[in-house]
N, C-alpha and C positions, 0 to 999 in steps of 0.2 A: 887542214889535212889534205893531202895529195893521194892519189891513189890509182898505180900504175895499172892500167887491163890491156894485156896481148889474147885476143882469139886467134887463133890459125885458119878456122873458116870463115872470117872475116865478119861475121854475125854479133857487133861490138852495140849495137842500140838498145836491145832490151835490158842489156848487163846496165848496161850503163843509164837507164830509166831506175833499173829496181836499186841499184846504190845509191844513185843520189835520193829517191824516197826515202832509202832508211837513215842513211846518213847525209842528211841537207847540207852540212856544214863544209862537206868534203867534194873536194874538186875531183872529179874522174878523168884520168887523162888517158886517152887511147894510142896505144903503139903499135903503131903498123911497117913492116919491111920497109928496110930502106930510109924509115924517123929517125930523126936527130934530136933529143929532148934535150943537148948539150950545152943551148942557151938558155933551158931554162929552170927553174927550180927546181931541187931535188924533190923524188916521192920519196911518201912513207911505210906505201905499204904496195906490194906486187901483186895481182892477180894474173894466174896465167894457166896454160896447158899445153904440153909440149911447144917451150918457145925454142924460138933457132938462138944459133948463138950470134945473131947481132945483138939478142935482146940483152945476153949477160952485164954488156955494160952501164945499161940503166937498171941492172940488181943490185950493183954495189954498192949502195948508201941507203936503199931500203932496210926497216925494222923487223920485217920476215916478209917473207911469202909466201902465197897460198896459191893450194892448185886446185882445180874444178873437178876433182876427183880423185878417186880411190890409191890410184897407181901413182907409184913417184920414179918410176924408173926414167920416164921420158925426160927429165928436171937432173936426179942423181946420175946420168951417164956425164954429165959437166963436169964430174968429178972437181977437183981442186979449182976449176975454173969458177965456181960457185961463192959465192961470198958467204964467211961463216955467220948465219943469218936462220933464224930458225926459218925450217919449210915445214907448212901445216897442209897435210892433207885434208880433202874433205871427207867427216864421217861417213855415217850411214845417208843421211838425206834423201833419202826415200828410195836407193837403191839396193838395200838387203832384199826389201818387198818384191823389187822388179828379177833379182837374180835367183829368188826361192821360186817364183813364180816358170823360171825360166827353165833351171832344174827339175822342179816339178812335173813340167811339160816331156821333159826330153826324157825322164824317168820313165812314166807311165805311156808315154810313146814307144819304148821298147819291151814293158813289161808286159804289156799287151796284145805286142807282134802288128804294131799296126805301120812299121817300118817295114814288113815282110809282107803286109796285105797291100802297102802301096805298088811294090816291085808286082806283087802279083795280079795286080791290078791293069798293067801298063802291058801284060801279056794276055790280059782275056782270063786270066783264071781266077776259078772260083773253087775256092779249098779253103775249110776253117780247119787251122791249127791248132794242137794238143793244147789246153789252156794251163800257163805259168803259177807255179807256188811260191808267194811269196815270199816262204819260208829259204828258198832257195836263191832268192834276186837281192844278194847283198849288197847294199851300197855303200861304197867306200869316198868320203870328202877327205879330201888331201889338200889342208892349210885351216887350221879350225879358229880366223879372227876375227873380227867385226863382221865381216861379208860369212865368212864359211859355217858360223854358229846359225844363223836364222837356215840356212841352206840346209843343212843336218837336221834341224828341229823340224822342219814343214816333210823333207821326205820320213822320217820318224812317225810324224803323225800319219801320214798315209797308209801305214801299215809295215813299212820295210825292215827288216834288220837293218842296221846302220853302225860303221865304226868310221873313227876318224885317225887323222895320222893329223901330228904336228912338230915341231921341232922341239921343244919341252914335254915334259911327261902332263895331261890332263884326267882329270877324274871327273866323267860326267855319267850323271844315272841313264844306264839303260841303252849305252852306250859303249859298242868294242874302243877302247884309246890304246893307238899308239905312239912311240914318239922316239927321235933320232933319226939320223941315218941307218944306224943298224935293226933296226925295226920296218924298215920301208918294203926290204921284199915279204914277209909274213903280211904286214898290211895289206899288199897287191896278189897274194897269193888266195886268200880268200874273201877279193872282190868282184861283184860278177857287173857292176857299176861302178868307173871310177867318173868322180866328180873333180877335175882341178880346180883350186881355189885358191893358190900359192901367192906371193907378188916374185914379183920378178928379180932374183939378184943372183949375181955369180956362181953360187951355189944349186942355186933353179934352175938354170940355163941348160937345155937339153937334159931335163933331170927324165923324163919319157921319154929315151930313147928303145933299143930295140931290145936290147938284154935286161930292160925292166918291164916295157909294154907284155914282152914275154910271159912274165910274172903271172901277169891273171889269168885267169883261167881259159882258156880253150871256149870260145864263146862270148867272152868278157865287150861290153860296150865305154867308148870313152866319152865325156863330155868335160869341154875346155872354155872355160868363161875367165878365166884369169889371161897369160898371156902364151902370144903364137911363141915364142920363144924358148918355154919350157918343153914342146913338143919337138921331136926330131921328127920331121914331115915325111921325108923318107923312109922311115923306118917303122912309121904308121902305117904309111901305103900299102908297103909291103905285107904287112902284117894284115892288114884287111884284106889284101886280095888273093894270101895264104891261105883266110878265113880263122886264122887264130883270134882276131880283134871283129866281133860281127859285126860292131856299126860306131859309127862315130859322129858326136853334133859337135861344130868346131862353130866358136863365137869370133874365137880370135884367131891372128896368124901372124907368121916372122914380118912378114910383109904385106902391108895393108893400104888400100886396096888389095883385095888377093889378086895376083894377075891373071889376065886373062887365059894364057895355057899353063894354068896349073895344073895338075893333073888331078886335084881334087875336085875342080868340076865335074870331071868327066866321071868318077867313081858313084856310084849308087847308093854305094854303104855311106857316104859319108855328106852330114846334113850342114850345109853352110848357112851363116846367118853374117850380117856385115857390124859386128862388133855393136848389138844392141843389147845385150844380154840385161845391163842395167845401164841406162841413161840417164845422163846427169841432169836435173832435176832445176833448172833455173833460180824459182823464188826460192827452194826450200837452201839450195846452196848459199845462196848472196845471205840467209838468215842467218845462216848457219857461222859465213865469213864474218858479217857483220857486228856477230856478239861476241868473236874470236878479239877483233879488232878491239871492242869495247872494252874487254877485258886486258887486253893488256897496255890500253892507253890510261887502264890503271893501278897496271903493275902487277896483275892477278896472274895465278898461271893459268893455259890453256892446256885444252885434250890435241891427241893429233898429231902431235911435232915428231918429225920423223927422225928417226934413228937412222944416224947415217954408216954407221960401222954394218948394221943389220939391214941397210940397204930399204927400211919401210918403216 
């Protein structure tokens, strides 16, 4: 067995220690910009994450491919260019953990005003504010799937009201559900925390812009762990410095690296982080690829295989 690995940050030795432990028998063959594997035998099977498109040509004869995370949009924008070849996302693998932990944080960072004690920190002032009713700090996840269920359950337990919005109707206890697009502004109209947690597809694509960030209420905080794409950056901006939107923690952005004169730097209200929200997870992925593998070198089905009409 062959077994094609493109990194992009070039960090190809540990992947390539922990496959061959699991699977001994298999050759790891590493593809870097500018490789030609055209002399030599086909792989079987692809590991990759956002590869460029030199790589498409050595996907054509692979049995699937697998990505080192959650998101498939970086792989699915190849559109027809892709070989009809199942693409297997990576589950959970210990990023639910990292992104509840992460929402969690930026939750009760705003519920407690310690976003407003930073700012007033950095002028000399010493002022405690009216203290927040839970009852009143609704938090709204918006994509309730693998990633967005553990999200919802951890701020739940914290004490929050909590609804979700998804593209199908859900029934979960204890829990506001909404679902459709005709449902989305009621959803955002009584969220005083919106949590994104969408994947990224045609339909998603500036689905936050300005005539919906509107929606929330006067005061409303956002946090974005899914992708920069579904936010219109603009219209956030604005919106914050209106003071309609009080603050916002962005994980992700259209363009990443964020650059350097964004103008999100420069704003207060809004808390950047460089796309760690949940990190991929080394051994626990290659376990995860490697029983993917096992199973269907014997015909079994596998979880994960993306839907590519649904874009995830």
């Amino acid at each position: 067995m062959r077994i094609l690995l493109y990194r992009g940050d070039g960090i190809t030795e540990p992947w390539v220690r922990d496959f061959s432990n699991a699977l001994p028998h298999a050759e790891i063959v590493v593809w870097r910009e500018g490789m030609s594997l055209a002399a030599q035998p086909r792989c079987d099977y692809a590991v990759t994450w956002a590869p460029t498109p030199a790589l498409l040509d050595q996907l054509a004869h692979v049995k699937a491919i697998f990505l080192t995370g959650a998101g498939v949009d970086a792989l699915l924008k190849f559109g027809d260019a892709l070989p009809p070849v199942p693409i297997v996302r990576l589950g959970d693998a210990g990023m639910a953990e990292q992104m509840a932990e992460y929402v969690a944080y930026a939750t009760l960072r705003y519920f407690r005003r310690f976003d407003d004690y930073e700012l007033q920190a950095r002028q000399g002032i010493w002022n405690p504010l009216p203290r927040r009713d839970k009852a009143d700090f609704t938090v709204g996840v918006l994509g309730l799937g693998r990633l967005g269920m553990p999200v919802l359950r951890t701020v739940r337990q914290l004490g929050f009201p909590v609804r979700g919005w998804s593209r199908s109707a859900r029934d979960l206890p204890g829990v506001e559900c909404y679902a459709g697009m005709e449902a989305l502004d009621d959803f955002l109209a009584g969220t005083q925390l919106l949590v994104c947690m969408l994947p990224l597809t045609p339909e998603t694509t500036n689905l936050l812009d300005r005539a919906r960030l509107s929606r929330l209420p006067r005061g409303a905080y956002l946090v974005n762990v899914a992708r920069g794409a579904q936010v219109a950056e603009p219209d956030l901006l604005a919106l914050i410095r209106a003071g309609h939107i009080a603050g916002a923690t962005l994980d992700v952005f259209r363009n990443e690296p964020l650059p350097a004169p964004h103008p999100f730097w420069s704003e207060p209200r809004i808390t950047i982080t460089p796309h760690i929200s949940a990190i991929t997870l080394r051994e626990e992925a290659v376990q995860q690829i490697v029983a993917k593998i096992e199973r269907l070198e014997r015909g079994e089905a596998i979880d994960d295989v993306v839907d590519r009409a649904r874009g995830y």
